[in-house]
C-alpha distance (Angstrom), angle and dihedral (degrees) to the residues before:
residue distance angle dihedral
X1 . . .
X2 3.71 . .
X3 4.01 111.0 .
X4 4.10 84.4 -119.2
X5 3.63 84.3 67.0
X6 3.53 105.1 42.4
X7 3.81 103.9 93.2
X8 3.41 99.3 112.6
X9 4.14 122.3 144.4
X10 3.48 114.0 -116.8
X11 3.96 128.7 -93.4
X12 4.13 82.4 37.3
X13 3.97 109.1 131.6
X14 3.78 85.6 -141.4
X15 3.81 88.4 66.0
X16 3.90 117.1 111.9
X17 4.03 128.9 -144.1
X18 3.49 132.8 -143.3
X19 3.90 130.4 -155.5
X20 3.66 112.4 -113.7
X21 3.92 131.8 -169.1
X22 3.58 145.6 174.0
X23 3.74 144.0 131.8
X24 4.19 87.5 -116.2
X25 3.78 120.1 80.3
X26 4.01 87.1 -174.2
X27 4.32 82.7 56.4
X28 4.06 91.2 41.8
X29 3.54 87.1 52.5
X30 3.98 98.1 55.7
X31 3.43 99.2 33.8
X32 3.89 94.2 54.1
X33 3.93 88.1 43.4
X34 3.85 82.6 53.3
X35 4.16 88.2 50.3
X36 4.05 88.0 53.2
X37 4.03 97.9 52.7
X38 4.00 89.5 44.0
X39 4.13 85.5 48.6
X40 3.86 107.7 -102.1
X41 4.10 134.5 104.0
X42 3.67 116.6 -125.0
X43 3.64 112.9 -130.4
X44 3.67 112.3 -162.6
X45 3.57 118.3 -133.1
X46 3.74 104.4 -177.9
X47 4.18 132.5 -96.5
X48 4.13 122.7 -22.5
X49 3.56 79.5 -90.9
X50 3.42 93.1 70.2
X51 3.65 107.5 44.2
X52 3.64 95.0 89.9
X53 3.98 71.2 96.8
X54 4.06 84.6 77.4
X55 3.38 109.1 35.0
X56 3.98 128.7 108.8
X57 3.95 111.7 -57.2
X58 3.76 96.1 28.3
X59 3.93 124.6 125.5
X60 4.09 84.0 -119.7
X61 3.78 93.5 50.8
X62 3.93 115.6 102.2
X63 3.42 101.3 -64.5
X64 3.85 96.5 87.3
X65 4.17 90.3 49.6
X66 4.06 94.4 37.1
X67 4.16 99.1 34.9
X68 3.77 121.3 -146.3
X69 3.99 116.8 -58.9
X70 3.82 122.3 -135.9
X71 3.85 114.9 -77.6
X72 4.18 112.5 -103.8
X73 3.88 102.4 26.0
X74 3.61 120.8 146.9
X75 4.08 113.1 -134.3
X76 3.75 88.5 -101.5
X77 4.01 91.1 53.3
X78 4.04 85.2 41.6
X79 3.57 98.7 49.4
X80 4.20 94.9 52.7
X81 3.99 84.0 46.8
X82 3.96 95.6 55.3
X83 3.90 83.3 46.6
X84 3.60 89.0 52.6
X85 4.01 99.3 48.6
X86 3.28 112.8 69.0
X87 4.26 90.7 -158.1
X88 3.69 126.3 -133.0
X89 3.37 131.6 -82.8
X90 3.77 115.1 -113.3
X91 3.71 113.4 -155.2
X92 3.98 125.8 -144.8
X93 3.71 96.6 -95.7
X94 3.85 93.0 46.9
X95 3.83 80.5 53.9
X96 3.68 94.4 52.6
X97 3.57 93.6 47.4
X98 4.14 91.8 51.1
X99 3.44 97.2 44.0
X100 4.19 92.3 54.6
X101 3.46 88.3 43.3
X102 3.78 87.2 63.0
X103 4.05 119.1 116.2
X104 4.02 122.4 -153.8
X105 3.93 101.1 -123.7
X106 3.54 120.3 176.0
X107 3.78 121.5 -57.2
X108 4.20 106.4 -91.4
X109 4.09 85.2 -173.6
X110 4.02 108.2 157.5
X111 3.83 93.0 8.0
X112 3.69 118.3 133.2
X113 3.84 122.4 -139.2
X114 4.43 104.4 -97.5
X115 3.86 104.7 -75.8
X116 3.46 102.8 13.8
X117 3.90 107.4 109.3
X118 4.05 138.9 171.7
């Protein structure tokens, strides 16, 4: 769900989570308070050395909030789409379940997405 979207009162069943890590509780604490006034629960996933859990190419990772776009669009065509779909919200259990569904591939640090150069 786009963050333009996400102010949503809590308890609502519309209301979208987002994985949250770190290695300070003190951090966790603010930065999840921070989720709840912008709309969003705060699901916490563990220490920075587990949010490998949320990064790109993980079951939790965008594709549950944006959905899957059409097969074949050019970025033009993709970008008016994602405008158009408003996403799903993903609720903190749906979260939970993505996030230990998650399995450590190999490491795609400094890799750009196919056909995107420098």
């Amino acid at each position: 769900m786009p963050l333009t979207l996400g102010l949503i009162g809590s308890g609502s069943d519309r209301r979208s989570a987002l994985p949250l890590a770190g290695d300070s509780a003190e951090a966790k604490e603010e930065a999840g308070h921070l989720l709840d006034l912008l709309g969003y629960d705060a699901v916490d996933i563990g220490t920075l050395a587990d949010s490998w859990r949320s990064e790109p190419h993980t079951p939790v990772y965008v594709v549950p909030y944006r959905g899957v776009a059409p097969e074949g669009l050019e970025p033009k065509e993709w970008w008016l789409w994602s405008l158009k779909d408003p996403g799903s919200p993903v609720g903190a259990a749906q979260v939970r379940e993505l996030v230990a569904s998650a399995e450590r591939g190999p490491s795609r640090a400094g890799l750009l997405p196919a056909g995107l150069t420098l």
